[in-house]
C-alpha positions in Angstrom: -1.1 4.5 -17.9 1.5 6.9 -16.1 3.4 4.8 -12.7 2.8 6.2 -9.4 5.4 7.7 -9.3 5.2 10.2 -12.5 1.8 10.9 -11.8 3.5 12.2 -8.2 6.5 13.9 -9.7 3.9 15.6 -12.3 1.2 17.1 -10.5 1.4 20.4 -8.8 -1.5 18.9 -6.2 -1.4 16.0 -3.7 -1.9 12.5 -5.4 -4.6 10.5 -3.5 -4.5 6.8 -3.2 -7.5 5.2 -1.6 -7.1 1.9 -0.6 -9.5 -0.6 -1.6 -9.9 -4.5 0.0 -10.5 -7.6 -2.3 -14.0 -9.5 -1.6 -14.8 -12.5 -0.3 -16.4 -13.4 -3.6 -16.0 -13.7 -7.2 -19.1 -11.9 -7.7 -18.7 -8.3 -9.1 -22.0 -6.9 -7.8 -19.9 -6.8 -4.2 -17.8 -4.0 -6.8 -19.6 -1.9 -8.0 -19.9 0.8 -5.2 -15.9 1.3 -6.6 -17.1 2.5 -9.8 -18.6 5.5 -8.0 -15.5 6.5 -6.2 -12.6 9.4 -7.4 -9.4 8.9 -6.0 -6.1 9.1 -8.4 -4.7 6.0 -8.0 -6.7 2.7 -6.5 -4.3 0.4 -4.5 -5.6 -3.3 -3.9 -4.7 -4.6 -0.4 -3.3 -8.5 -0.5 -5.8 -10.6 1.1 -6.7 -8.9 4.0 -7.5 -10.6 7.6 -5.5 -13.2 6.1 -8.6 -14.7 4.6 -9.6 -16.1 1.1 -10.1 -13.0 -0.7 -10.0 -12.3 -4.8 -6.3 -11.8 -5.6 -4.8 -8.6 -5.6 -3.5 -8.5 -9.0 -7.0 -9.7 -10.5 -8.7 -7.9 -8.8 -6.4 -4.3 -9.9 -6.9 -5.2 -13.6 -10.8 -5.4 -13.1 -10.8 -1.7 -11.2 -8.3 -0.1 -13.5 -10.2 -1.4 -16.7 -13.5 -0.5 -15.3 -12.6 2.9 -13.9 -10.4 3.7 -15.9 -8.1 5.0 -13.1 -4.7 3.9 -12.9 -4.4 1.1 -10.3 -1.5 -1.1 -8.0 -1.9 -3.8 -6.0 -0.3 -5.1 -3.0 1.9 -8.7 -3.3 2.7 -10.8 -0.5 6.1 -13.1 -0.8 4.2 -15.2 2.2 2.2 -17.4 0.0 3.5 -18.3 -3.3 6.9 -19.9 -4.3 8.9 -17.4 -6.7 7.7 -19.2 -10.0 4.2 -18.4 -9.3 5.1 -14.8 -7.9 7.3 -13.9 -11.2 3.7 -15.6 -13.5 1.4 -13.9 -11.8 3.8 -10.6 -12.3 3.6 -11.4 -16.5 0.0 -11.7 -15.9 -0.3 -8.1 -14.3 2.2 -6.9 -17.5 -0.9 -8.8 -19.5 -3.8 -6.2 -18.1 -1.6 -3.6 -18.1 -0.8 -2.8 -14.5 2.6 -1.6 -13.8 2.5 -0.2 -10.2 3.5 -3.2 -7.3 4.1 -2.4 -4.0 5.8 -5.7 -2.0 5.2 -6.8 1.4 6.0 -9.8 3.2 2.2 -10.5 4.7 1.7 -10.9 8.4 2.4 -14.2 10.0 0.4 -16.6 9.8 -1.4 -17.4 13.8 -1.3 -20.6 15.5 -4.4 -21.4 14.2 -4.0 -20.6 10.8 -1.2 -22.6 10.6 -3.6 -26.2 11.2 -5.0 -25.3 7.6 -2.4 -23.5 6.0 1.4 -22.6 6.0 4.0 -19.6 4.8 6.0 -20.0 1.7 8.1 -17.5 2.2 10.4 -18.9 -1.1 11.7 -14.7 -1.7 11.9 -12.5 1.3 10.6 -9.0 0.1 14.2 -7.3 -0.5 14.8 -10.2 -2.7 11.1 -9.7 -4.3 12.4 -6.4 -4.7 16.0 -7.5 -6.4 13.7 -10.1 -8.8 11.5 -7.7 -10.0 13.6 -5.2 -10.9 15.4 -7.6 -12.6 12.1 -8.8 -14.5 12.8 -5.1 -15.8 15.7 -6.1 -17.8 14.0 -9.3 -19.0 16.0 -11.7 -16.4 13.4 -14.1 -14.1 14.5 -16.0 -10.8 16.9 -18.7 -12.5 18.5 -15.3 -14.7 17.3 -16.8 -17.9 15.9 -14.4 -20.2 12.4 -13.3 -20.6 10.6 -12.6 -24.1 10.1 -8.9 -23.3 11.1 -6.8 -20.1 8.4 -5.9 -17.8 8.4 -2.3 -17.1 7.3 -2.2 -13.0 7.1 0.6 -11.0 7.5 -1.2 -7.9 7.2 0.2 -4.3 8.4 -1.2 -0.7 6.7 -0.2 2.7 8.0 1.3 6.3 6.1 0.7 9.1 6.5 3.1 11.9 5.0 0.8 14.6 8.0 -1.1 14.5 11.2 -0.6 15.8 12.8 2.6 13.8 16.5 0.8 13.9 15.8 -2.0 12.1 13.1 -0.3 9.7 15.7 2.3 8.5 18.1 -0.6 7.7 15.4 -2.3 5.6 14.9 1.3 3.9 18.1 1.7 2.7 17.8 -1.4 1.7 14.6 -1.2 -0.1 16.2 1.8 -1.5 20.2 0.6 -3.0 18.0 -2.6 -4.3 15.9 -0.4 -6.8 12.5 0.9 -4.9 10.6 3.6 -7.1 8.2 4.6 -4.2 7.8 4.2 -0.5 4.3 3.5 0.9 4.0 4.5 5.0 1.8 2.4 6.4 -0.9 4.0 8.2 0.3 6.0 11.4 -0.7 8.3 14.1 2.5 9.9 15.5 3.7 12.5 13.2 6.7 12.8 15.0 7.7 9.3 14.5 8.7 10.1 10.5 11.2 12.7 11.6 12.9 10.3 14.1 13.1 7.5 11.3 14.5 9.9 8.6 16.9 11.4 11.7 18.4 7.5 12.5 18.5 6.8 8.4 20.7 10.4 8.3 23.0 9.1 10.7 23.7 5.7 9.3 23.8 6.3 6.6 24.3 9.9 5.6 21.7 10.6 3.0 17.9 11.5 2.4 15.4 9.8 1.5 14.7 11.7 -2.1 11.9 8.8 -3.4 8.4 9.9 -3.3 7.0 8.6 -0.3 3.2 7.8 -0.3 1.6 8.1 3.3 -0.4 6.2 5.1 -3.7 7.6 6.8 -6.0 6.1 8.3 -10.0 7.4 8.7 -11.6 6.0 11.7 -15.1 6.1 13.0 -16.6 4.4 16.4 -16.5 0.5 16.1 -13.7 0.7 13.4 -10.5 -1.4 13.6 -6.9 0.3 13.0 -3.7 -0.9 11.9 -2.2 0.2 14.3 -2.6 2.1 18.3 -5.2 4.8 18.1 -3.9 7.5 20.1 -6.5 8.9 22.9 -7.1 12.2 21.0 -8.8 10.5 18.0 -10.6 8.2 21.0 -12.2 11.4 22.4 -13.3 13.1 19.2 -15.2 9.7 17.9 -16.9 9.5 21.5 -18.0 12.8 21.4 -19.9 12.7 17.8 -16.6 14.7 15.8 -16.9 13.4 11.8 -14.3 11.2 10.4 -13.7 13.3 7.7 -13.0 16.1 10.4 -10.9 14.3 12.3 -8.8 12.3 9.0 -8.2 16.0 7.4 -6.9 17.5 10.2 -4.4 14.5 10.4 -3.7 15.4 6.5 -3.1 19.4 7.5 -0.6 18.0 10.4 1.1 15.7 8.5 2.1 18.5 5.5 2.7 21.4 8.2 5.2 18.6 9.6 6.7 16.8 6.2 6.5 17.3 2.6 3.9 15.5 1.2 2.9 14.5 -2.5 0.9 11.9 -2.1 -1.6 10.3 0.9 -2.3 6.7 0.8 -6.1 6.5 2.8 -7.0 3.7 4.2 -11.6 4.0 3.9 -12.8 3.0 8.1 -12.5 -1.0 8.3 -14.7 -2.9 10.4 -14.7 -6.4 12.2 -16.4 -8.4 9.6 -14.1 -6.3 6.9 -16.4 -4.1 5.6 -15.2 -0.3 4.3 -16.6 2.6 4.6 -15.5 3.7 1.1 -18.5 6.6 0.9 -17.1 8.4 3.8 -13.6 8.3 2.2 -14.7 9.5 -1.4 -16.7 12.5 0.9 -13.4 13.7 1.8 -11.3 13.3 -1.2 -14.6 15.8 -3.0 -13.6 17.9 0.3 -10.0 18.2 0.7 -10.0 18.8 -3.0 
């Protein structure tokens, strides 16, 4: 199937990847409501709530073979040393999915920590550096794989952070081989123009990779990734439709930045359900 990335660079019309969150169960009747849904890519989040979950890469291979949709998945470096991380990688290569977007995973809490602990063995530039190497058929220890893998691998920036530090890790992201950049989910559409302003003047270049961005539809009782401004506060109180409110955050992020492809994040709620009906209502809309 085409990467991320050439399916952005080939289509005259904005790419759409919904994101969809692994079950708490091996049990693919807990599924199925995915096979209704159209977006153009389906990205797998990497346990989620930091909770037992089916794996990412599993579960990708399951919606891209019974979709029929191409498919990434999200892979933490928090859990697994790098000999599992670079297996379960030639597993992916197995069932066919090529499109890998890193992230470190959040910390784990205090409580957490009494059951479980971080691994942490690559930090996600390195991730980055070893899978790209995987590419030309060299693992963690540089000895040679059978075959080269052939990832399309993507980093994330998250504007909730502080913009100094993320545009380092950008450029980073970037001289170590990233084909894609995934926003995480944000409400400040000025915040882009001030990252891509402090990148300019450190480093004196653009960012020219396809950037994927993050938006995220919320309805009353819904968690976010991040602070929900007032505005969107208001509208929910007073009765306004998520899909109202999430495609006029679409219309203001493309009057404000170029955009080829929207990464929406389905309304999440506290016992991690999605609301994946009321994102598929406006991907038929916006279309």
């Amino acid at each position: 199937m085409l990467s991320i990335t050439e399916l952005i660079r080939s289509s005259s019309q904005t790419v759409y990847v919904l994101d969809v969150s692994p079950p708490r169960s091996g049990n693919d009747l807990l599924l199925q409501e995915l096979l209704d849904l159209t977006p153009d890519v389906f990205s797998v989040a990497y346990n989620p709530g930091l909770s037992v979950r089916v794996n990412s890469v599993m579960l990708a291979s399951w919606v891209q073979n019974s979709t029929g949709i191409p498919t990434s998945f999200f892979l933490a470096t928090r859990d697994m040393n790098k000999l599992a991380l670079q297996s379960l990688l030639l597993g992916a290569q197995l069932h066919g999915l090529n499109n890998v977007t890193v992230v470190q995973g959040d910390a784990f809490s205090e409580t957490k920590l009494q059951y479980v602990k971080g691994v942490n063995d690559f930090t996600p530039t390195e991730f980055i550096t070893a899978i790209k190497n995987m590419n030309f058929r060299k693992d963690f220890e540089n000895k040679n794989l059978i075959y080269p893998t052939d990832f399309c691998l993507g980093a994330t920036v998250d504007l909730s952070k502080d913009l100094e530090n993320e545009a380092e890790l950008l450029h980073k992201k970037i001289l170590l081989g990233s084909d894609y950049i995934v926003f995480q989910p944000f409400f400040d559409f000025d915040l882009p123009e001030k990252l891509f302003e402090i990148f300019y003047k450190k480093f004196h270049s653009h960012v020219d990779l396809p950037i994927i961005w993050g938006i995220q539809m919320l309805e009353n009782f819904s968690k976010s990734f991040s602070e929900i401004p007032n505005w969107v506060l208001d509208e929910l109180l007073k009765g306004r439709p998520s899909i109202e409110i999430a495609q006029e955050m679409i219309e203001d992020l493309k009057n404000t930045q170029k955009v080829g492809s929207v990464y929406l994040v389905p309304p999440i709620f506290e016992n991690g359900r999605r609301n994946y009906e009321v994102a598929n209502e406006l991907l038929t809309l916006i279309r």
